[in-house]
N, C-alpha and C positions, 0 to 999 in steps of 0.2 A: 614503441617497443616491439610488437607484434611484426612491425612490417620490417625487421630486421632479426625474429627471432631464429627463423630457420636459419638466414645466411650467417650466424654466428653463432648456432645451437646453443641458445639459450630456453629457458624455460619462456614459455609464451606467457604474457597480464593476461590477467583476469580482472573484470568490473566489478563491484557491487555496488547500487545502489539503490534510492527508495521507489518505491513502484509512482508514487505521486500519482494514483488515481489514471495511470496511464491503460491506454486500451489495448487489446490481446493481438494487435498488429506491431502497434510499437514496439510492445516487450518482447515477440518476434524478431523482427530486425535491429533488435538490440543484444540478443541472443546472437546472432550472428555475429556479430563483432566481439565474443567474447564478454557481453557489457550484461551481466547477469541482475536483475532486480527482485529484491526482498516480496514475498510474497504477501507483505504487507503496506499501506500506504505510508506508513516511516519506518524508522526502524526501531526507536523505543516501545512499535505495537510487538513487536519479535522475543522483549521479554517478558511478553504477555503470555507468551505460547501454554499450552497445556504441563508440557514439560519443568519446564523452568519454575513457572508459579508451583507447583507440587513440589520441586525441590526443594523452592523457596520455606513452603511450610514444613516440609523434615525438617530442614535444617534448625528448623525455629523449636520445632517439638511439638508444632501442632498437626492436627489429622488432614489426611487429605479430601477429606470430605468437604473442606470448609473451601476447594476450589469451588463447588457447584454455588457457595452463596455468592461468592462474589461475582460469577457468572451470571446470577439475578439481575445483582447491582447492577452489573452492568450493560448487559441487557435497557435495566430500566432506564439507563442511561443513554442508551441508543434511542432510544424510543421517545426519552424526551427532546431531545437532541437532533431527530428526526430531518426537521426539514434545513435544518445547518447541513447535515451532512448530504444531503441529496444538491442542494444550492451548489454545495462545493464540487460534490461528481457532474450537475451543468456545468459550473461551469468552466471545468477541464476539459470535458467534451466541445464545448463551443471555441476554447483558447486553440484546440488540437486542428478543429474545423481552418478557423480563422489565417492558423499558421499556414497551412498546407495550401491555403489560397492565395492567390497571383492575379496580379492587375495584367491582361493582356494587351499589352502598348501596340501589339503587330496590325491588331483587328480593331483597337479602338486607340487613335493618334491623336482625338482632340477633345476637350475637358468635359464635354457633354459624352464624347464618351466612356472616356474612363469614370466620368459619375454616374454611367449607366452601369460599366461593368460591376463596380463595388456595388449599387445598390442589386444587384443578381449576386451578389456572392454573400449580402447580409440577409436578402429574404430566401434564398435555401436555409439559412438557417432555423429548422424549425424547433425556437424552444419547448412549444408545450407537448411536444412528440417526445421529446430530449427529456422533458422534464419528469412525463409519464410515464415513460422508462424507467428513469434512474430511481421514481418513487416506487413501482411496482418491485425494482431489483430490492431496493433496501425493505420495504417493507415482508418481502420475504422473505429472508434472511434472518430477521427479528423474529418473525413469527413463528420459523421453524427454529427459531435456537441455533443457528448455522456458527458457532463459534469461530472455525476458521476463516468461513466465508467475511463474520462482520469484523475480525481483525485487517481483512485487507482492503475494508472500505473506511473505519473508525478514523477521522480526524480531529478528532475533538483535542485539544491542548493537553499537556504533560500535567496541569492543574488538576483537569479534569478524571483522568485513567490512571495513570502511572504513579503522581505525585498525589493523588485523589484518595478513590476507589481503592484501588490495591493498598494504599499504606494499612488504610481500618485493620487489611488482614495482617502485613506482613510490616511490619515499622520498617522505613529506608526502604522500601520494595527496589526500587532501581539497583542502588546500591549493591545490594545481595545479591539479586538476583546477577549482575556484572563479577561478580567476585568468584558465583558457582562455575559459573559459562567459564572462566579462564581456569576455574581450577580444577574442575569434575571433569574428566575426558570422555566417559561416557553420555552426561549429561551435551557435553559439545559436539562430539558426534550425532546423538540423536537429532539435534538439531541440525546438522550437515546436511544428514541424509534424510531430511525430510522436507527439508528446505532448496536444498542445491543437490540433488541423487547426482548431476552432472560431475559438479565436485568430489565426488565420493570415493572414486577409482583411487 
């Protein structure tokens, strides 16, 4: 669509999709393509936002205070959850590695060599560097309370957060929450422009 938008002035696509744990290169040059990703790792984490759940409870008549409990919950949930979700940030980091590597058939033509090359392109991969990492990133996150930060690493299942956690506070959490976003243009806005400012013009 894009590559014929100007020759026939039309409005140019736009992407959205899940960030999937992708790293700040990728979502980069996917940025340039027009190809925008959720600042979250799906997107059912998006009507987690601060925003929406506070709406979520006006609408219901309850106070907004009761977002900070379920922020506990979930929290405690992070925490117990812990090394699922670090496993999962390895191993997106290693599939990303993996992808972006190439058998050099030019420099290595015969089977001992290209089992040399692979075995060079699997021991750079250093897990427990990767792993120390991604444990260091999560556990700090947790520790400070980083709400927006831990929505855009939270992988835990729709069981788990959405259809979980959030119901305690808000019955049908998803539900509603889907119902305001389409019908509150304020409420949808805020999330535009806090989410896509690009979009926002």
């Amino acid at each position: 669509c894009n590559k014929h938008a100007q020759m026939y002035s039309i409005q140019p696509a736009i992407g959205i999709i899940d960030s999937d744990l992708k790293n700040e290169d990728m979502l980069k040059n996917l940025k340039k393509q027009h190809i925008f990703t959720l600042q979250c790792n799906e997107i059912e984490m998006l009507l987690l936002d601060e925003f929406i759940f506070k709406a979520a409870l006006d609408h219901i008549f309850k106070e907004a205070k009761l977002f900070e409990q379920f922020k506990t919950d979930f929290f405690k949930k992070l925490n117990d959850r812990k090394e699922h979700i670090i496993s999962r940030l390895v191993k997106t980091q290693v599939d990303d590695k993996l992808r972006t590597s190439v058998i050099d058939d030019k420099q290595h033509k015969t089977k001992e060599g290209i089992k040399d090359n692979l075995h060079k392109i699997f021991t750079q991969i250093d897990i427990d560097n990767i792993w120390n990492t991604c444990d260091e990133q999560v556990n700090n996150i947790i520790e400070r309370k980083n709400y927006d930060e831990a929505l855009k690493f939270c992988c835990l299942g729709h069981g788990e957060i959405i259809n979980g956690i959030a119901n305690k506070f808000v019955p049908r959490y998803s539900e509603l929450a889907l119902g305001l976003l389409g019908n509150n243009k304020n409420l949808a806005n805020n999330i535009r422009n806090k989410y896509f400012p690009e979009l926002s013009s």
